[in-house]
ROSE-751799 format. One record per residue: z, x, y of N, C-alpha, C in turn. Coordinates in steps of 0.1 Angstrom, whole numbers, padded with zeros to 4 digits, always signed. Layout:
ZXYZXYZXY ...
This chain:
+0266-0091-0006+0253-0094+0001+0252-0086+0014 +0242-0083+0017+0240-0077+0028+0233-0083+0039 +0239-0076+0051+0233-0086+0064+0225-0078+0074 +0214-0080+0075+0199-0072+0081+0202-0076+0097 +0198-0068+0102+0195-0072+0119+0181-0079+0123 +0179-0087+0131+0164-0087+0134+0155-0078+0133 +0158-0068+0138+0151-0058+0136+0146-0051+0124 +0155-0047+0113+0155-0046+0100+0147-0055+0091 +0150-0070+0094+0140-0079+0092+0125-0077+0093 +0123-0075+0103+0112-0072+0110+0105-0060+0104 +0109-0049+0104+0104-0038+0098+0103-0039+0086 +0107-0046+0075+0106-0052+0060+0095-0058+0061 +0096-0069+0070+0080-0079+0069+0069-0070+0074 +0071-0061+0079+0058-0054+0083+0060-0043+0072 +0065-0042+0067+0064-0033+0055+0058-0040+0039 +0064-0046+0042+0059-0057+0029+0041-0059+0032 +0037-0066+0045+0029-0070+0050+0016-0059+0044 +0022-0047+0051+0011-0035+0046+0012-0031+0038 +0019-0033+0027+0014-0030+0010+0011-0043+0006 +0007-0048+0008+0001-0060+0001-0012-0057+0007 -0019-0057+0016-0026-0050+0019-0034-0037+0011 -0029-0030+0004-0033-0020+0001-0037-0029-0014 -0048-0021-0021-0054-0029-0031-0049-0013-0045 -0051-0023-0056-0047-0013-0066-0057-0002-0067 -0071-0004-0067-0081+0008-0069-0082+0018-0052 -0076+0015-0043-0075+0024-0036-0066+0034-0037 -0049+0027-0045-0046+0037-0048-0047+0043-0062 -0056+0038-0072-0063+0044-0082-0069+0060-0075 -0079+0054-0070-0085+0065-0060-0079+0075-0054 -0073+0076-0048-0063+0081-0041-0057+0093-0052 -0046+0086-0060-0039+0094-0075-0053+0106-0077 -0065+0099-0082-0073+0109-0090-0081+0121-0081 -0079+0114-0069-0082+0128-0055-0076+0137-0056 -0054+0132-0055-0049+0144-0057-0050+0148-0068 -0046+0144-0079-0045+0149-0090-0058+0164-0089 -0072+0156-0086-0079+0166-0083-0077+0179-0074 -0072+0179-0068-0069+0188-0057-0056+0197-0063 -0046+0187-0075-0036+0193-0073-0042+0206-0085 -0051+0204-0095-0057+0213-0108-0062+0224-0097 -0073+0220-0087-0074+0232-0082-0071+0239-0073 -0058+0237-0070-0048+0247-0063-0043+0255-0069 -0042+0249-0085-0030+0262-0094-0039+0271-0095 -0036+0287-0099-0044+0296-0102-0047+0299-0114 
């Protein structure tokens, strides 16, 4: 097992906190931006 500091704690719950936050079609959205961007970079 492993043993976290408060702090480590801390930065998990706020990690956790803000992807939960993020909703699936944003990063739907997001993927098909780059994806777009990434087609027209190649030459």
């Amino acid at each position: 097992m492993i043993t976290l500091s408060d702090d480590e704690v801390a930065l998990i719950r706020a990690l956790l906190t803000a992807l939960r936050g993020i909703k699936v079609r944003d990063i739907d959205k997001a993927l098909v931006i780059l994806a777009k961007a990434d087609r027209g970079a190649k030459p």
